[in-house]
Phi, psi and omega in degrees: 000153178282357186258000169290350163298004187219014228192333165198155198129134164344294199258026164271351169307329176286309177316312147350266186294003143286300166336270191348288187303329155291034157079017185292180175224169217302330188308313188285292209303309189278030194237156194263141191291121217245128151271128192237117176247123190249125191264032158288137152196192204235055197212320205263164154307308197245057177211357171309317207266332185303320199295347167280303217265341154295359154284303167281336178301316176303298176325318220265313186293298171332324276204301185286352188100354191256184153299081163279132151251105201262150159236174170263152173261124173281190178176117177276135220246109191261348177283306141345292157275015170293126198076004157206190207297357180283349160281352147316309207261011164296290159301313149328302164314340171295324196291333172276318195300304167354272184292320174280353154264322164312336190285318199291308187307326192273321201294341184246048158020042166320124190267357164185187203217138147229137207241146188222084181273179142229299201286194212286321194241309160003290211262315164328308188293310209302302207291331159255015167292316181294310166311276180341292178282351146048052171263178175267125168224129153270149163255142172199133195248171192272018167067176188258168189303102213297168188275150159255190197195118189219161201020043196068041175232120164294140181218127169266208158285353166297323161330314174255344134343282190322319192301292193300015144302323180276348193262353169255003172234358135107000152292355150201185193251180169301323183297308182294348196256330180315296195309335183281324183324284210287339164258349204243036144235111171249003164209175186322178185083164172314185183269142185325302189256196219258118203235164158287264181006277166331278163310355165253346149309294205297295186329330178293309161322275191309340172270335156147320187302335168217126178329156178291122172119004190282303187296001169210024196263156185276120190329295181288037152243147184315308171314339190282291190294325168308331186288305156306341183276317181289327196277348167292292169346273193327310194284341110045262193291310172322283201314315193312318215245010164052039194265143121281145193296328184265010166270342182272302187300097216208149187324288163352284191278357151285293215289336188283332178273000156304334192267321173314304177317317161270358173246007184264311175105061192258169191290137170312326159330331180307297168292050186204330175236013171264325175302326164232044181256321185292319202290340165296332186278359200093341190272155178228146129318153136183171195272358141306341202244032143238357166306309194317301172315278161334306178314293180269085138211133174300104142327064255251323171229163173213111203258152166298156326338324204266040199194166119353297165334127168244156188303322178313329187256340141321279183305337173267001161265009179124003172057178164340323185281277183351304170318295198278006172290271170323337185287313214297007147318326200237010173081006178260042143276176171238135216249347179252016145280132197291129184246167186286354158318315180111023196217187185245198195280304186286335147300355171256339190248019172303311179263014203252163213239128173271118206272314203221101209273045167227347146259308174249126195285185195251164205279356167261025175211034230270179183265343168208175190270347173238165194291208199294310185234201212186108163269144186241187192193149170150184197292350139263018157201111153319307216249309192175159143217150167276144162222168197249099165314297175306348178231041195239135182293155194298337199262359169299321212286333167237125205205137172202132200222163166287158190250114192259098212253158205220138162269014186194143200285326195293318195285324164289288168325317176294292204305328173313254175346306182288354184093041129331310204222133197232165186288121126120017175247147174277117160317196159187111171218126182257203212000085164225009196264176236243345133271354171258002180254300012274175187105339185014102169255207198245129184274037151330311200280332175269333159322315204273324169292317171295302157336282216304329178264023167047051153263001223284326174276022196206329189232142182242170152260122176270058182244156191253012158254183208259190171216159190247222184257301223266043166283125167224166170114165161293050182284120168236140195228194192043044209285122175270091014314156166273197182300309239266351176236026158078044160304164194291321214276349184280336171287001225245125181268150157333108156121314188346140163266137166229134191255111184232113166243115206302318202279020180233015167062046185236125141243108192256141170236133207254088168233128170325148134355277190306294195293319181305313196297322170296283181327299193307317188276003134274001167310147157235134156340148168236146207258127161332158134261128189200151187287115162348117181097303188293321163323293174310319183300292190306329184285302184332283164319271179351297180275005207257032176095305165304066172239034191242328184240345148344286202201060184266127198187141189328098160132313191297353176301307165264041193254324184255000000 
């Protein structure tokens, strides 16, 4: 076992006797040492919860014969740190989760791991932690959060973001906007609809890493501790048989989840951490190879945001398996890739049933013939920018405006809010990218603001920070170069046209060659804003050997 390195032998003795002193006993050292790394704490939502399923998850490893040990993960709450400088500091944390749990797994020589995430950047960091230590590891994240419900409607947090628009464009009062306070999280879990959280549980299925049901059975059910008690079972069976994560995360079970991924309609973010989760794995990635994927694959659901729908009528039309049930109608998984069940992909989705074709339509009804998301390209963006395809209205999809351009996310909200922005103008809001924010953060708030003023079918978005799953709208984000290392969206003036066709992957900023050109040798750099100290930090981490997996993605070699 790998933990005899800490366990037996002369000169373990002094290790001995720190175990000793955690109370094993001679039964326990000769049993193999299980690490449960649990991201509760009493700040985030969809992490309240976790210390029951690292409880069971604990039963399930006892049970199996192993040792449990838990330590902890941190996870920032992005709803929360939303709209201010605390959204700095949100992506990163994946990249903290990352190491300090790689730090925790190598140094107490763990012979395996199941790891217990929910949020947005958690469960991405846990997955290249996994990759990196390369122990037999499950995953079971704490599930999402049931939809609320205001005016005979399911609602989520997207809902209230949208709501203070409406209540600022004078479309609903205070007393109605109080009830979005108070309903539309009414329990513990990730947020209702296909979020990055959501969307990177379910991706965690389909890449191989979590039992079935892990990405939708709902935080406040039972079936959720049932899930944890087999995957403490499972990781188990993995050590005997010496299955590991990178025989499961493999090129193969990347590319199925891109494919999962457009037919689910999952968050763009999703392109920003499945590339640099594969790079943990040995696989490279890049967002071309999702245009390619998105070309032949059906969109299949549509989750809130870009729907009615919720992860709860997900899992009760059949979860995830279901979905991928339906692509292989047309042959696009690969049906041989190995999973942490001990089985392959096509042996695990053998029996599963799409219970409900008005959530997940059937792959000859698809809501399109391509997925979800969509990378554009053209002389505003070289390297790239993402849009969530699936949740932009039909008269959007091809679109060209003026460009009402903003250096900050706040200054775009005021203007937003304030009645500013008008039908058929481009936002535009730069140094919002992960060296120029620094942090790139998530436009969530202004999006939510175009909705909320009934701009949402009229005005599109540019930023060279992210977007998330709850993004509707012509949002296109991760625009690539960012500002801050002078990509073109930093040329870009008051009035410009800027011309965007989504099914034709094209973002144009409509300026001559000779002026863009003009512009670039009169650009001057500009110094982040930032809280003192967090910079140096932030550069450090960045440049400190992981800069393949920080932010891999077109464009980030130079942003950091």
């Amino acid at each position: 076992m790998k933990s005899d390195a800490v366990k037996k032998g002369l000169q373990q003795a002094p290790h001995r006797s720190l175990f000793n002193a955690l109370g094993f006993t001679e039964e326990e050292m000769e049993r193999p040492l299980v690490g449960i790394v649990s991201s509760y704490n009493e700040i985030v939502p969809g992490h309240m919860n976790l210390d029951k399923i690292v409880e069971a998850v604990k039963e399930g490893v006892l049970m199996a014969g192993g040792v449990p040990r838990v330590f902890p993960a941190i996870a920032v709450c992005d709803g929360i740190a939303m709209g201010h400088e605390g959204m700095k500091y949100s992506l990163v944390t994946r990249d903290l989760i990352a190491d300090s749990t790689e730090c925790m797994a190598k140094a107490h020589q763990f012979d395996a791991l199941v790891m217990v995430p929910n949020c947005d950047k958690n469960v991405p960091g846990l997955l290249m932690a996994a990759a990196r230590v390369n122990v037999p590891t499950v995953f079971v994240s704490g599930g999402p959060m049931l939809a609320g419900h205001v005016g005979g409607r399911k609602r989520s947090l997207s809902s209230m973001f949208e709501a203070v628009g409406e209540y600022s464009a004078g479309r609903i009062t205070a007393e109605q906007l109080k009830e979005y306070e108070r309903k539309v999280c009414p329990t513990c879990g990730s947020c209702s609809g296909m979020y990055t959280a959501n969307s990177m549980n379910c991706l965690t299925e389909v890449i191989g890493m979590g039992l079935r049901g892990n990405g939708t059975i709902p935080a406040v059910m039972s079936d959720r501790l049932r899930l944890a008690k087999h995957a403490g079972m499972q990781v188990m069976e993995l050590l005997k048989k010496n299955i590991r994560p990178r025989d499961i995360m493999t090129k193969e079970a990347f590319m199925n989840a891109l494919t999962v991924d457009m037919a689910l309609g999952c968050s763009t973010n999703t392109m920003l951490h499945l590339p640099a989760i594969a790079h943990e794995a040995g696989v490279e990635l890049n967002v071309d190879i999702a245009n390619e994927v998105s070309e032949h694959t059906p969109n299949l659901c549509h989750l809130a945001p870009a729907g009615p729908t919720y992860m709860e009528d997900l899992n009760e039309a059949g979860g995830v398996y279901a979905v991928m049930k339906e692509l292989t109608k047309k042959n696009l998984l690969n049906l041989d890739c190995l999973t942490c069940t001990g089985k392959t992909v096509g042996e695990n989705i053998a029996d599963a049933k799409n219970l409900n074709p008005e959530v997940i339509r059937p792959i000859d009804h698809p809501y399109s013939e391509t997925g979800g998301l969509a990378a554009l390209k053209g002389n505003l963006a070289p390297d790239s920018g993402i849009v969530k395809r699936s949740a932009v209205v039909p008269e959007m999809m091809v679109h060209e405006g003026p460009a009402r351009v903003f250096d900050c996310e706040e200054d775009a909200i005021h203007a937003i809010l304030g009645g500013q922005i008008h039908e058929g103008d481009v936002v535009v809001i730069r140094y919002e990218g992960p060296k120029g924010g620094p942090g790139m953060r998530e436009m969530l708030n202004p999006t939510s603001a175009i909705a909320g003023m009934g701009l949402g079918s009229s005005v599109a978005l540019i930023t060279d920070g992210r977007f998330s799953g709850a993004s509707r709208g012509a949002s296109i984000g991760h625009v690539s170069p960012e500002a801050a290392v002078g990509g073109p969206i930093a040329l870009v003036h008051e009035g410009d046209r800027i011309f965007i066709d989504i099914p034709n992957h094209k973002l144009e900023l409509k300026v001559s060659d000779e002026e863009l050109a003009a512009r670039r040798k009169a650009w001057k750099p500009r110094k982040p804003k930032i809280t003192d100290g967090y910079l140096v930090r932030y550069a450090a981490m960045v440049t400190s050997g992981n800069k393949g997996a920080i932010l891999k993605t077109p464009g980030a070699e130079d942003d950091v």
